[in-house]
N, C-alpha and C positions, 0 to 999 in steps of 0.2 A: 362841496357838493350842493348843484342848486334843483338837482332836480330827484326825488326817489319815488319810484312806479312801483307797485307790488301788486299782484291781481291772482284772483284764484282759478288755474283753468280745468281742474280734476271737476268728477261730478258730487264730489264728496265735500262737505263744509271741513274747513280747516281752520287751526288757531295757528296764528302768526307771532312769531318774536323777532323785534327788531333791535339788533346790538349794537351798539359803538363802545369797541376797545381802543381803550386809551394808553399809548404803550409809556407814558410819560408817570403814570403813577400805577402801571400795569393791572386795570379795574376794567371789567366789561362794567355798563349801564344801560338799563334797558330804554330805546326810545319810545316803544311799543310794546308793551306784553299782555299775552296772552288775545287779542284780538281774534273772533269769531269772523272769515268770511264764505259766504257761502259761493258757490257755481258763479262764475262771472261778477263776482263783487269785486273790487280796488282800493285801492290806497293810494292816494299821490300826494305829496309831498312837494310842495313848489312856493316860491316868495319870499324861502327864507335861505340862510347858506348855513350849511354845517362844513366845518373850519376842522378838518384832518392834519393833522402834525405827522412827522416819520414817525412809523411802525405802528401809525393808528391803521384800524380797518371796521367795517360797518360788517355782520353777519346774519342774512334773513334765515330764520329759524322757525319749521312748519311741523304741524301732529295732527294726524285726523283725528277728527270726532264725532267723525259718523259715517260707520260701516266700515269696510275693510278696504284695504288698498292705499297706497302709498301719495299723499299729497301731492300735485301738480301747479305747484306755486311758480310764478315766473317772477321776476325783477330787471328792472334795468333803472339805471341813475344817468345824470349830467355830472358832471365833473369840470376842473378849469384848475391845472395847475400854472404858481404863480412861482418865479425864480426869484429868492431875493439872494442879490450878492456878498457874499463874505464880508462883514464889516458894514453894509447896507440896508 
């Protein structure tokens, strides 16, 4: 993954959690926890690669914390899968 966007689009501040499960020693870790953003704040993530193995997965994870109503987080990632051959 070379690219991860996360943005707040609710009117309401939210804390964001960002996960990467590892299905190899089957352990979530947090990339981001607990992160405050408010109405149109972001996150992006770019310049580096996060390196997904099978049955790994990344899960954005949102709680408001201010006032009522249900967070309006968005996300979108880059990705770039690479084939390597049996024995290669």
């Amino acid at each position: 993954m070379s690219l991860l966007y996360i943005t707040n689009a609710s009117s309401n501040a939210s804390d964001i959690n960002v996960v990467w499960y590892r299905a190899a020693d089957s352990t979530s870790y947090f990339i981001i926890g607990g992160k405050n953003l408010s109405q149109g704040e972001f996150i992006k993530f770019d310049g580096s690669f996060i390196v997904l193995e099978a049955g790994d997965y990344i899960t954005i994870e949102t709680t408001n914390t201010a006032g009522s109503g249900v967070p309006d987080t968005d996300a979108f990632c880059t990705v770039e899968e690479f084939f390597v051959p049996v024995g290669g």
